[in-house]
Backbone as CSV, one residue per row, in Angstrom:
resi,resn,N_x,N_y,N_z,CA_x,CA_y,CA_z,C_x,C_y,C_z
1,UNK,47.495,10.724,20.546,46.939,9.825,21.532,47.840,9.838,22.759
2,UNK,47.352,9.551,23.904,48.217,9.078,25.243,47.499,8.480,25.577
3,UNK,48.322,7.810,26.403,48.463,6.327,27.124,48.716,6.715,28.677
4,UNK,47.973,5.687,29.619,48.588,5.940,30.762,48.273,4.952,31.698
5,UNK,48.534,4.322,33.054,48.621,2.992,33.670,47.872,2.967,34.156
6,UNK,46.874,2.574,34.985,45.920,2.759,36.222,46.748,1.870,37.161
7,UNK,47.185,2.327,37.814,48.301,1.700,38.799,47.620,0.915,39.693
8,UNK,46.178,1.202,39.880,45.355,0.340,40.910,45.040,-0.845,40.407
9,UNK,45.191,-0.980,39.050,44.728,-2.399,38.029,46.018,-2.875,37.673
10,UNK,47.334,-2.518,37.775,48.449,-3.177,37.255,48.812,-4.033,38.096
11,UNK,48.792,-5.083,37.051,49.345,-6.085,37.980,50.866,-6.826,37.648
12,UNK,51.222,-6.175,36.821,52.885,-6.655,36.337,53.102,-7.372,35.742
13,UNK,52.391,-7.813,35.001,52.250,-9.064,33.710,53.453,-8.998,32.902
14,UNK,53.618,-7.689,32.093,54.905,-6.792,31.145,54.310,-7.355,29.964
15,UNK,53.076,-7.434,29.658,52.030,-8.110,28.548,52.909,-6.596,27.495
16,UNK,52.560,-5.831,27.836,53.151,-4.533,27.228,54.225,-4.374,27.112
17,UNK,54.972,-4.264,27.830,56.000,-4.253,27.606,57.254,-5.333,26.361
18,UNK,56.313,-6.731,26.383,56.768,-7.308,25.264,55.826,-7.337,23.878
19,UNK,55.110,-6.156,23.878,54.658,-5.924,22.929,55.138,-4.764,22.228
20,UNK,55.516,-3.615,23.437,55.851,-2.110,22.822,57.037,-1.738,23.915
21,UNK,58.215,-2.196,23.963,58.880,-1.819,24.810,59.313,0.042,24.377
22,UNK,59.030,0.439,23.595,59.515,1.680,23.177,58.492,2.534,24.047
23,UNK,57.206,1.889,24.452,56.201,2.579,25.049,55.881,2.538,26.642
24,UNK,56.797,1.281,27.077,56.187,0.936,28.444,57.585,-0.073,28.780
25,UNK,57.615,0.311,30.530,58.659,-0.614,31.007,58.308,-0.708,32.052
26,UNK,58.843,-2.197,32.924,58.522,-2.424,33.829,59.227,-1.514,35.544
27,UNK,58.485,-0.949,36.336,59.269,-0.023,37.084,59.679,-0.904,38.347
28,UNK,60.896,-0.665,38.860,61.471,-1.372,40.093,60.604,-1.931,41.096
29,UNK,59.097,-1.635,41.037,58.059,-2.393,41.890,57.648,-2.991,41.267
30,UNK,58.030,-3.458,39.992,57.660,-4.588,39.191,55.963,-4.213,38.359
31,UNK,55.897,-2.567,38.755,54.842,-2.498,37.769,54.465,-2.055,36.356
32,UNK,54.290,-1.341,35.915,54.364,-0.995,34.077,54.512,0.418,34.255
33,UNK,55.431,1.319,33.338,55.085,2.728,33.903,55.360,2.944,32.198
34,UNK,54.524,3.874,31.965,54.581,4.845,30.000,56.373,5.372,29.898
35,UNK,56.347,5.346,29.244,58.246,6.313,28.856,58.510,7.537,28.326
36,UNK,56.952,7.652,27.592,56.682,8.827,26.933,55.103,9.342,26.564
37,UNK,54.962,10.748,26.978,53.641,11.511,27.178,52.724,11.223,26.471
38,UNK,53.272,11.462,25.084,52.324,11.346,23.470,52.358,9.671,22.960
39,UNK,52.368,9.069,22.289,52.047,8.465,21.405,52.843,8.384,20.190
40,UNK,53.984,8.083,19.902,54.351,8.771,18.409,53.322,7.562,17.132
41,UNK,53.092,8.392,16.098,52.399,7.600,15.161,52.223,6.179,14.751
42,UNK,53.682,6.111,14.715,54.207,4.992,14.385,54.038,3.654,15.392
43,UNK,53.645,4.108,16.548,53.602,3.564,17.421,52.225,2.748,18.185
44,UNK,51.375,3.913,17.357,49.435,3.706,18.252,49.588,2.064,17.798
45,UNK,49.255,1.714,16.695,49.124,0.295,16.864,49.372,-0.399,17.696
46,UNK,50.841,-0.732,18.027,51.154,-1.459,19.316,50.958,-1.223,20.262
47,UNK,50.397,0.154,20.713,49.805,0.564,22.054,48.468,0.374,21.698
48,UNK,47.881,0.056,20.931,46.353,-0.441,21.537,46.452,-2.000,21.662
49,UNK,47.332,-2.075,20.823,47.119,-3.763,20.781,47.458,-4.350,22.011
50,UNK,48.855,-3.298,22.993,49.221,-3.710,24.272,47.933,-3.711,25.331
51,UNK,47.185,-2.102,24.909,46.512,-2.134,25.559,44.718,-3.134,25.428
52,UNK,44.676,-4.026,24.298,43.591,-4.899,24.732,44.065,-6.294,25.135
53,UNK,45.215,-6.228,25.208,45.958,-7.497,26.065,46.175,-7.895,27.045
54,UNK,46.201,-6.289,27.754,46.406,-6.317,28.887,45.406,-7.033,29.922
55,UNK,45.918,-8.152,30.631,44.584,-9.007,31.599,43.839,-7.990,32.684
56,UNK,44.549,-6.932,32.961,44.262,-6.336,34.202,43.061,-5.462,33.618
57,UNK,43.284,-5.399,32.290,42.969,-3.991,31.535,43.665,-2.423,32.376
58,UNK,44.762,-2.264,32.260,45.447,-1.495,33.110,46.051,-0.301,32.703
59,UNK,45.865,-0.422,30.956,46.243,0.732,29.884,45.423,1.180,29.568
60,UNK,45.249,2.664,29.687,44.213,3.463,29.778,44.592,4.307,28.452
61,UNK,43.730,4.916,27.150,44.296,5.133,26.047,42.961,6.496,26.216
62,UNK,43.565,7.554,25.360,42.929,8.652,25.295,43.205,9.716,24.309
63,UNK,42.496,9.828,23.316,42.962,10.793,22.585,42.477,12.496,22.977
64,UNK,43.738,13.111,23.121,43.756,14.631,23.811,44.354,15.330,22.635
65,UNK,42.560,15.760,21.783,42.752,16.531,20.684,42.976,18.038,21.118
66,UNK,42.123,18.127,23.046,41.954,19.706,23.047,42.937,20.429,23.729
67,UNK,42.717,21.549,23.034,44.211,22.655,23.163,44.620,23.236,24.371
């Protein structure tokens, strides 16, 4: 899976960020930026869960099965 921001919908909440800090941090303009490309396994849970939390809806989730 990947994850990624729509920077036009972020609005800096860090809803994510205190949900999955391993996945998302807040960037010096105070907006949310990913930390890493993929997804690790262990991890999808809290990235969807960040991402239906999010008020802006601003986490964009996608699974990129193709090669």
């Amino acid at each position: 899976m990947k994850v990624r921001i729509d920077t036009e919908l972020c609005a800096g909440f860090g809803i994510c960020v205190g949900i999955c800090p391993e996945m998302f941090e807040l960037h010096d303009d105070g907006y949310a930026t990913v930390l890493l490309d993929e997804v690790p396994p262990e991890l999808a849970d809290l990235v969807r869960r960040a991402a239906s939390q999010c008020p802006a809806q601003a986490i964009l989730l996608s699974d990129d099965t193709a090669a």
